[in-house]
Phi, psi and omega in degrees: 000315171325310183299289205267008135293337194261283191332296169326307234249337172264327163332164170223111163333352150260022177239013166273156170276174186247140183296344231249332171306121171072038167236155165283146187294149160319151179268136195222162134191125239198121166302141176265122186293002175250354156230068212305345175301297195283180177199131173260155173222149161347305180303324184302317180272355184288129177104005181215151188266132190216150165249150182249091200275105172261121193229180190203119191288353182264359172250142215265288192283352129341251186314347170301313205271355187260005142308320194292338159300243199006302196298323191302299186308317174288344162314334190043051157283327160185162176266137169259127194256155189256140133268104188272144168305090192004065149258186174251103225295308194307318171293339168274341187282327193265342174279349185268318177297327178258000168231343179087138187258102172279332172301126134313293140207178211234121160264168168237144182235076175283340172257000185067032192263326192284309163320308180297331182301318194266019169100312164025104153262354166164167165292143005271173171205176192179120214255134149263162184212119163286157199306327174298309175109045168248156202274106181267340178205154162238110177254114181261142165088202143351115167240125206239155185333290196302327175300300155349246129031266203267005178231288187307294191294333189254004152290320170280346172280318168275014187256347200257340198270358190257159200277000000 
């Protein structure tokens, strides 16, 4: 029992896979927060390779990974769209103004139900989405320079080139 309580205990919690990989994403349509009257869906992104950010203004790692958003986004390589995470818009809207906004647009998921669709075990987490709309990747946790650099960009760089 010892053994495989040690095993457990070693994992890293980003090396599980997602079931959801090479399935099409869950169907969404989500007030946009800065213009909570609209709503964006799934359907809005079809035909373009997109990352899917799920943040929250009450997470410490959140704000860890959202200068590399900031950078990424000045690349103009794909767009990034935000799910903010059972937040309080006003707070997530004051947390964009004072870190600044990589997002294309911020949906909101305030009940955390479009997250249970897409597997979500907590924030931050960040999806590539393919033209089709199907989930080609998944990133649990930080997305860190070096992540940017050796998995995203040269995954949306051949996700783009396909037909």
């Amino acid at each position: 029992m010892a053994i495989f309580l040690a095993m457990g205990l070693s994992l890293n919690p980003r090396d599980i896979p997602s079931p959801l990989i090479d399935k099409p994403a869950p169907e969404f349509s989500l007030p946009i927060l800065a213009t909570p009257e609209k709503v964006l869906s799934k359907a809005d992104m079809a035909g373009k390779v997109w990352l899917l950010n799920v943040w929250a203004s009450w997470c410490g790692s959140c704000r860890a990974e959202h200068p590399v958003f900031n950078e990424l986004v000045k690349m103009n390589i794909v767009p990034i769209i935000g799910l903010n995470y059972k937040d309080e818009p006003w707070a997530a809207q004051k947390w964009l103004n004072q870190l600044g906004n990589p997002y294309q647009v911020s949906i909101i998921d305030r009940e955390g139900r479009t997250g249970i669709d897409y597997g979500v075990y907590g924030v931050p987490e960040t999806f590539v989405i393919d033209k089709k709309g199907l989930i080609r990747y998944k990133h649990i946790g930080v997305v860190r320079w070096n992540d940017v650099q050796q998995t995203l960009l040269p995954m949306i760089k051949q996700l783009n080139a396909e037909i």
